[in-house]
VMD Tcl script that draws the C-alpha trace (Angstrom):
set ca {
  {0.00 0.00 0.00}
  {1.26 3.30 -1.37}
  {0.78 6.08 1.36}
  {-0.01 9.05 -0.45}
  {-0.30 13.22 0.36}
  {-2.36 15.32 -1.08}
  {-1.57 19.41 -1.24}
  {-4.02 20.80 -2.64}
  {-6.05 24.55 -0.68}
  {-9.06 24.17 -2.73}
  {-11.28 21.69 -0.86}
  {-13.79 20.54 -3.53}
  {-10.57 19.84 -5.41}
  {-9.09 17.86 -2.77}
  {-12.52 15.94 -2.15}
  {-12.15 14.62 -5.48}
  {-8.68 13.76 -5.56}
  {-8.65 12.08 -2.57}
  {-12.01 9.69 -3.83}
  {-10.14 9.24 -7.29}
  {-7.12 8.03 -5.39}
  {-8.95 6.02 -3.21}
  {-10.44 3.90 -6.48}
  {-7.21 2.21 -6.29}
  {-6.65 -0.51 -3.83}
  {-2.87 0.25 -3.81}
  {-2.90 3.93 -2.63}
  {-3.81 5.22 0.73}
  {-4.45 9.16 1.67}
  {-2.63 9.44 4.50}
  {-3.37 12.95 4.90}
  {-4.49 16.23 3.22}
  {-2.52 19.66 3.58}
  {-3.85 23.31 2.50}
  {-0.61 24.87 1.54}
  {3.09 23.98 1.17}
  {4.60 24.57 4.74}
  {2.13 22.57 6.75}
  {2.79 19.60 3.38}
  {6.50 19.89 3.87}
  {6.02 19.51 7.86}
  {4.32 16.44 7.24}
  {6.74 14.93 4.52}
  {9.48 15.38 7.02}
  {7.83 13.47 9.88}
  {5.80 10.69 7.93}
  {6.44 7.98 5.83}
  {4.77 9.08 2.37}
  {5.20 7.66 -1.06}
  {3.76 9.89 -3.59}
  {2.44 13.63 -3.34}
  {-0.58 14.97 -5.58}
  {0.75 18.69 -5.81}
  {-1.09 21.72 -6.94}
  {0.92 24.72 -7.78}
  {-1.13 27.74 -6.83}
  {-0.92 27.51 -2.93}
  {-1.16 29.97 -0.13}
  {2.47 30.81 1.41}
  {4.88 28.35 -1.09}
  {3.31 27.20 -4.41}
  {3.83 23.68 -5.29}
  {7.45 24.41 -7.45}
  {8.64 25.84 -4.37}
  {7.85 23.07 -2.24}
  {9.19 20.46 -4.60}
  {12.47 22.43 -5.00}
  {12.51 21.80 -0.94}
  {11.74 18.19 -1.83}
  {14.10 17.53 -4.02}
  {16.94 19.85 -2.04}
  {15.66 17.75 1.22}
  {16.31 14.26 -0.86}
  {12.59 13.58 0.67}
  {12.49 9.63 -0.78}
  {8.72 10.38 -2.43}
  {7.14 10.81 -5.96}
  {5.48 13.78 -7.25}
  {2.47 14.26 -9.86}
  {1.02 17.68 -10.13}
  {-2.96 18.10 -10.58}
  {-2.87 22.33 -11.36}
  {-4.01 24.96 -13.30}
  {-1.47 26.14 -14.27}
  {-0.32 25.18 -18.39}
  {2.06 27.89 -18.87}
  {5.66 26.39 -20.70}
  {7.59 27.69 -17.59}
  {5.87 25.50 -15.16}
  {5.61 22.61 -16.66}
  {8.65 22.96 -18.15}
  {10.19 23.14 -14.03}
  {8.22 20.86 -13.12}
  {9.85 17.67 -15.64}
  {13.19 19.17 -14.85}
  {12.79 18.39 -10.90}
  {11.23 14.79 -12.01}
  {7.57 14.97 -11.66}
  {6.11 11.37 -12.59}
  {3.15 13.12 -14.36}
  {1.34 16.31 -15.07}
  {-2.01 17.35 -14.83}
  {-3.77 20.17 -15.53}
  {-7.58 20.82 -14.50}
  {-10.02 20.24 -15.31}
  {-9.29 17.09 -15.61}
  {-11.34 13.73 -15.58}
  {-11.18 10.23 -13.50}
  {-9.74 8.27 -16.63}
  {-6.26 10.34 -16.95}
  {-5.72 10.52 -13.28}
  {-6.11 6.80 -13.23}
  {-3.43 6.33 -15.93}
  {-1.49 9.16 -13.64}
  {-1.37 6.33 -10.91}
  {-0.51 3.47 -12.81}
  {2.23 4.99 -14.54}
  {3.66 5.52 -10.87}
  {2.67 2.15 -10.01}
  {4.81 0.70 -13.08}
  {7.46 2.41 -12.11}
  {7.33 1.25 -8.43}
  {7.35 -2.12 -9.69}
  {10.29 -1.59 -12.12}
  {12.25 -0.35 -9.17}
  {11.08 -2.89 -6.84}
  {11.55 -6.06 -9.43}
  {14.78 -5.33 -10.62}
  {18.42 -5.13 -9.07}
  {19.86 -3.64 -12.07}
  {18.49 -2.34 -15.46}
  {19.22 -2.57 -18.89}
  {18.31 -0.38 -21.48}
  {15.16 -1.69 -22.16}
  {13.99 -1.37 -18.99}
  {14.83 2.01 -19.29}
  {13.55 2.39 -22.37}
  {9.98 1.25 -21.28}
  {9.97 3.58 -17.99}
  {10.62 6.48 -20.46}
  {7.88 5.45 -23.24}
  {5.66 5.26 -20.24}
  {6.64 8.77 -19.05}
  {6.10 9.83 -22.89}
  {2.75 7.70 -23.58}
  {0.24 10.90 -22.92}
  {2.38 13.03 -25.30}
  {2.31 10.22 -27.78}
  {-1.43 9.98 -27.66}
  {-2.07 12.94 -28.54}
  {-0.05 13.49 -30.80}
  {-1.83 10.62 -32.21}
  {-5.38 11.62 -32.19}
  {-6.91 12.97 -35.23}
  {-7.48 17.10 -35.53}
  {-10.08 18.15 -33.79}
  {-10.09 15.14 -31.03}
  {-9.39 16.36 -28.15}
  {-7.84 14.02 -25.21}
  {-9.89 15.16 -22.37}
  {-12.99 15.51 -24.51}
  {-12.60 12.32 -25.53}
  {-11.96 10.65 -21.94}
  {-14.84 12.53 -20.63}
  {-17.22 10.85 -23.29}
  {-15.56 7.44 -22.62}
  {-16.11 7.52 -19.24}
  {-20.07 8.24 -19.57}
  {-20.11 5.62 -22.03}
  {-18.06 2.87 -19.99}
  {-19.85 3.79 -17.11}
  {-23.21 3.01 -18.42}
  {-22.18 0.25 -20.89}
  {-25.52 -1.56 -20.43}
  {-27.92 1.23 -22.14}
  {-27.99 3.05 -25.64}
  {-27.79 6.87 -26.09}
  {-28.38 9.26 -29.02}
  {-25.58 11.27 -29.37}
  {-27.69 14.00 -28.77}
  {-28.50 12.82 -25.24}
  {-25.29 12.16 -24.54}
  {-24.33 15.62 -25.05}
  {-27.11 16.96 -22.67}
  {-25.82 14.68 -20.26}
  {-22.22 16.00 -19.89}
  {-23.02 18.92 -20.92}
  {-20.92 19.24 -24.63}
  {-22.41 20.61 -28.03}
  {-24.17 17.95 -30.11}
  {-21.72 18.86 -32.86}
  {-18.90 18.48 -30.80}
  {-20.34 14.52 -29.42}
  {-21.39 13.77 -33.13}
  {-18.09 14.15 -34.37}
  {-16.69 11.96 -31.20}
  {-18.98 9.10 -31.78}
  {-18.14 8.54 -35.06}
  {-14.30 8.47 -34.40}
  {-14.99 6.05 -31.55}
  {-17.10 4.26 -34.06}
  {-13.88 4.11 -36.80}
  {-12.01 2.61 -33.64}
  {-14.19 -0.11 -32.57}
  {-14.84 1.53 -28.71}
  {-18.60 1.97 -29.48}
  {-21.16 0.31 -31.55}
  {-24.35 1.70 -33.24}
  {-27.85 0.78 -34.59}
  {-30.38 3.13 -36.55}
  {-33.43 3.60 -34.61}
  {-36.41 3.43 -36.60}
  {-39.34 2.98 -33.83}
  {-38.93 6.88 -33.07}
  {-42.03 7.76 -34.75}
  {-40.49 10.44 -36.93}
  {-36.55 10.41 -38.33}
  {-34.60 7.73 -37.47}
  {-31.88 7.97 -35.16}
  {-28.66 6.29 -34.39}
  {-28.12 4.96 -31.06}
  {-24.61 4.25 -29.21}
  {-23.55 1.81 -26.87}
  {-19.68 1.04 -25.18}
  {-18.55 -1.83 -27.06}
  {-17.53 -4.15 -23.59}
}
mol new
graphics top color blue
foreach p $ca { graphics top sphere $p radius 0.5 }
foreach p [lrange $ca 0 end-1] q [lrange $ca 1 end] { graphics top cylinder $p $q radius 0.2 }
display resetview
């Protein structure tokens, strides 16, 4: 069990990281801290694995206090869950060896993948004395696997869009929704979900029927593909 820290002064935010966390059986919050001092306090007196880190904090922002990590040689990992996108952050943050980076709003289906890329890395470290290369080779790909992605993705497919739409559908894989429904229901343009659906169509994650009982113009209906 992973003990894990979560700084983060906006408490809705930290409600929701801490139940996201908490959806995997190998992570434990061990505690929740407003602002940077009272996180580094606790880092230095308690055994803690990995830190979810926001960056705008009252008192030291979240660079600061993982400078003091990293200056400290505090034995934990770090993945940042922040507003702030702007080059010079994020660009800090990989240089003091953040596992991951995530910027809000962001949806239960990244920060997942945030974990597990943490969790494959624990295991690399833990299963192996020494490394060759392509052991190193596969921690880096993993470290480079959301870039990859989406650089991958089609224009106009959007990575969080699209998790956000895969989560509704995986999470209510037993029924069928119009695309227009679906759209109402997490609140997107029809447009926008139209144009999702049938690129989750051309890659096999959905499946769809025409609806002709409607009683007027038929209508294609969407279900996860399990």
């Amino acid at each position: 069990m992973y003990e894990v820290l979560i700084v983060e002064d906006d408490p809705m935010v930290a409600m929701i990281n801490k139940q996201y966390v908490n959806q995997n059986s190998h992570f434990h919050v061990s505690a929740v801290c407003r602002d940077g001092k009272s996180a580094l306090d606790y880092l230095e007196n308690n055994i803690v694995h990995l830190v979810i880190l926001d960056q705008y904090m009252p008192q030291m922002n979240g660079l600061t206090l993982l400078k003091m990590i990293r200056e400290k040689e505090l034995p934990v990992s770090v993945i940042m869950v922040t507003a702030a996108n702007d080059s010079t952050t994020i660009e800090e943050a990989l240089r003091l060896g953040i596992v991951d980076y995530l910027v809000k709003p962001f949806y239960n289906s990244r920060f997942q993948q945030a974990l597990e890329t943490f969790l494959s890395r624990q295991d690399a470290f833990h299963d192996l004395s020494a490394f060759k290369q392509h052991h190193i080779d596969a921690l880096l790909e993993n470290n480079l696997k959301i870039t990859k992605t989406a650089e991958q993705l089609p224009k106009g497919i959007q990575p969080q869009t699209l998790n956000m739409i895969c989560d509704f559908m995986k999470n209510n894989n037993s029924d069928e929704f119009t695309s227009d429904i679906i759209a109402d229901k997490i609140n997107l343009s029809r447009v926008t979900v139209r144009r999702y659906m049938n690129y989750l169509l051309e890659q096999g994650k959905i499946t769809g029927r025409m609806n002709y009982e409607t009683g007027g113009r038929p209508c294609m209906l969407y279900r996860w593909n399990k």
